[in-house]
C-alpha positions in Angstrom: -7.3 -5.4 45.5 -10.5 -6.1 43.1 -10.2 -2.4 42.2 -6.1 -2.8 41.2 -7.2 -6.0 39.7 -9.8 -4.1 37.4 -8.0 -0.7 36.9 -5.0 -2.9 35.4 -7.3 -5.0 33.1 -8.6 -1.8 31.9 -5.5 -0.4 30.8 -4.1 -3.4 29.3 -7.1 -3.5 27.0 -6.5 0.3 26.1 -3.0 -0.3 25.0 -3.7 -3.5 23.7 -2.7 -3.5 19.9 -6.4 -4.8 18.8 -8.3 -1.9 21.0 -7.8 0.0 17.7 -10.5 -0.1 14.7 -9.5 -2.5 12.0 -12.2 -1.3 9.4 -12.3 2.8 8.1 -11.2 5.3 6.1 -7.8 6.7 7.4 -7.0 9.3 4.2 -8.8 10.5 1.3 -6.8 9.9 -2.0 -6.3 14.1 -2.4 -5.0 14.0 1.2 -2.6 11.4 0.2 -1.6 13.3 -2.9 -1.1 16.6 -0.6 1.2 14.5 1.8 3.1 13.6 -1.2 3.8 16.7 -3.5 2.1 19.5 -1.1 -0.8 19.8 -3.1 -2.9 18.2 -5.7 -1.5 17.3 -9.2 -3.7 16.8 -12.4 -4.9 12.5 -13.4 -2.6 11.4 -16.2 -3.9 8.0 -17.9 -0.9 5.1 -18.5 -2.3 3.0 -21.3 -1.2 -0.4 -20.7 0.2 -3.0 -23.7 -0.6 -6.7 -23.2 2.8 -7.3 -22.0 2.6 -4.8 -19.1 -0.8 -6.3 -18.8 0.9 -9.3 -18.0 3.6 -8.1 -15.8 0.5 -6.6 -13.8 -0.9 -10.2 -13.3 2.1 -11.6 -12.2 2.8 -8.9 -10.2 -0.7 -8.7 -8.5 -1.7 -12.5 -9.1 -4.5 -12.1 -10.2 -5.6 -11.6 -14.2 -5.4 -8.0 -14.7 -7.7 -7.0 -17.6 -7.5 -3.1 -17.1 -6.3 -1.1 -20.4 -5.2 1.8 -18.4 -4.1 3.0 -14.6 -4.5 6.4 -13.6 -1.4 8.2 -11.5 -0.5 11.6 -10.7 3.3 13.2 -11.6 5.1 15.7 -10.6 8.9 15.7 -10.9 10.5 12.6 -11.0 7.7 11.5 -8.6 4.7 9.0 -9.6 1.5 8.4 -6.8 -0.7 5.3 -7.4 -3.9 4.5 -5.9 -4.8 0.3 -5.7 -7.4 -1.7 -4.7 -6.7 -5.3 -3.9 -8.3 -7.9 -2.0 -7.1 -8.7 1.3 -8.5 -11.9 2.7 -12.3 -10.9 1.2 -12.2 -7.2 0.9 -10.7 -4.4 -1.1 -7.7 -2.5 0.8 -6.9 0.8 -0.6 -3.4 1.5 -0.9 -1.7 5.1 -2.1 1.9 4.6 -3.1 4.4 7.1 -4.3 7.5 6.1 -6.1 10.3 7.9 -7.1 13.3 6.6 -9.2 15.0 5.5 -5.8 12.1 3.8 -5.0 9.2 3.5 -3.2 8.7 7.6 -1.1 5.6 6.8 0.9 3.0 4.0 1.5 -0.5 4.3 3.3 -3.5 2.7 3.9 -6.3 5.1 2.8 -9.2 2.3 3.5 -9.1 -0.9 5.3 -12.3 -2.7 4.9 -11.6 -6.5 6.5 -12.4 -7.4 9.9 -8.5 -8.7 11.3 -5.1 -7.6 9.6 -5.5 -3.6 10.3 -1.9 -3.9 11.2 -0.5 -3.4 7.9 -2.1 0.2 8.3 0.2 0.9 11.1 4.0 2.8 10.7 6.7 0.5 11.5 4.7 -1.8 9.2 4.6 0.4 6.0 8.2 2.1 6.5 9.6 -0.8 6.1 8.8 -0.4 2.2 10.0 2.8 1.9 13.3 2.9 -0.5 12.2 -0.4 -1.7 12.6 -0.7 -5.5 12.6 -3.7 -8.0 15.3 -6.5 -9.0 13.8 -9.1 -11.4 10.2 -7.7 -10.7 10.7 -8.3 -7.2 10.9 -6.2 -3.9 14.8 -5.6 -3.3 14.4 -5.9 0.7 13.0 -8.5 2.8 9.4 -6.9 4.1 8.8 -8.9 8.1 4.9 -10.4 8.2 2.7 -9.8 11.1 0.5 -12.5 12.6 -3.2 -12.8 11.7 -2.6 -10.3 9.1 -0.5 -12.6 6.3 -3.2 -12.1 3.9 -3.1 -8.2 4.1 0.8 -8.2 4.4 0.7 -9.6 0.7 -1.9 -7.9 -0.5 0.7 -4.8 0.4 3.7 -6.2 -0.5 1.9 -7.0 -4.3 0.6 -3.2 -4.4 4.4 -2.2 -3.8 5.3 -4.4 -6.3 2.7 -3.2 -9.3 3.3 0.5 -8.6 7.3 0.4 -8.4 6.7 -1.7 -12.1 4.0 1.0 -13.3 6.4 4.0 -12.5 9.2 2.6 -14.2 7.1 2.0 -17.4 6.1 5.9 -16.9 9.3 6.9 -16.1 10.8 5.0 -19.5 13.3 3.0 -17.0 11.6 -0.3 -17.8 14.2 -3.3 -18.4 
């Protein structure tokens, strides 16, 4: 009975959602890229006027001083690579937007101790097609417990890259 006992605590502690690492890096920014357009496109530089400075610091919450962002094109598709704060740390997040909306979301590096979750599938798909009304995410995103901090972090990522391609795009309001 001890041995059941044991074998079953085991298992449930292999399956459990937190046996996982929360801390790595899970892609490299030209693996992303090759994920997105099948191999890797050249830096372009978007030069950033105050207002879209601004829009950034809203969008972010946080000032955003920057005078330019750096994304990759190809097509009517736009990757962008940010690092924001979770709860202490920098999380690395590679979007790619296209004029439908947001095409892919990953977590290339996860540096905080709790909140991994955000890195996981159901989590991010539930960005993709998301796009902007009135510099806001058009569809409800669900949180996950003991990760609110990195959900936002996420969710403001989303938000500054969907506003950054349509300023590159020339679809801004």
């Amino acid at each position: 009975m001890l041995k059941k006992l044991s074998l079953l605590l085991s298992v449930m502690l292999l399956w459990s959602p937190q046996s996982y690492s929360q801390k790595g890096d899970f892609m490299s920014v030209p693996e992303f890229a090759e994920q997105v357009f099948g191999d890797i496109s050249p830096w372009q530089t978007l030069w950033l006027n105050n207002d879209q400075k601004s829009q950034l610091s809203d969008a972010l919450n946080r000032p955003f001083r920057q005078l330019r962002l750096r994304y990759m094109q190809e097509s009517e598709t736009t990757l962008w690579i940010f690092d924001e704060i979770g709860k202490e740390l920098p999380i690395t997040i590679g979007l790619a937007v296209n004029d439908q909306g947001i095409a892919a979301l990953q977590i290339l590096t996860y540096r905080e101790s709790r909140g991994g979750e955000v890195r996981m599938a159901a989590f991010r798909e539930q960005f993709l097609g998301a796009s902007l009304i009135e510099d806001e995410l058009d569809q409800p995103i669900d949180g996950i417990t003991g990760a609110t901090m990195s959900v936002w972090t996420v969710k403001r990522a989303a938000t500054a890259a969907l506003l950054c391609h349509q300023w590159v795009r020339g679809n801004a309001r």
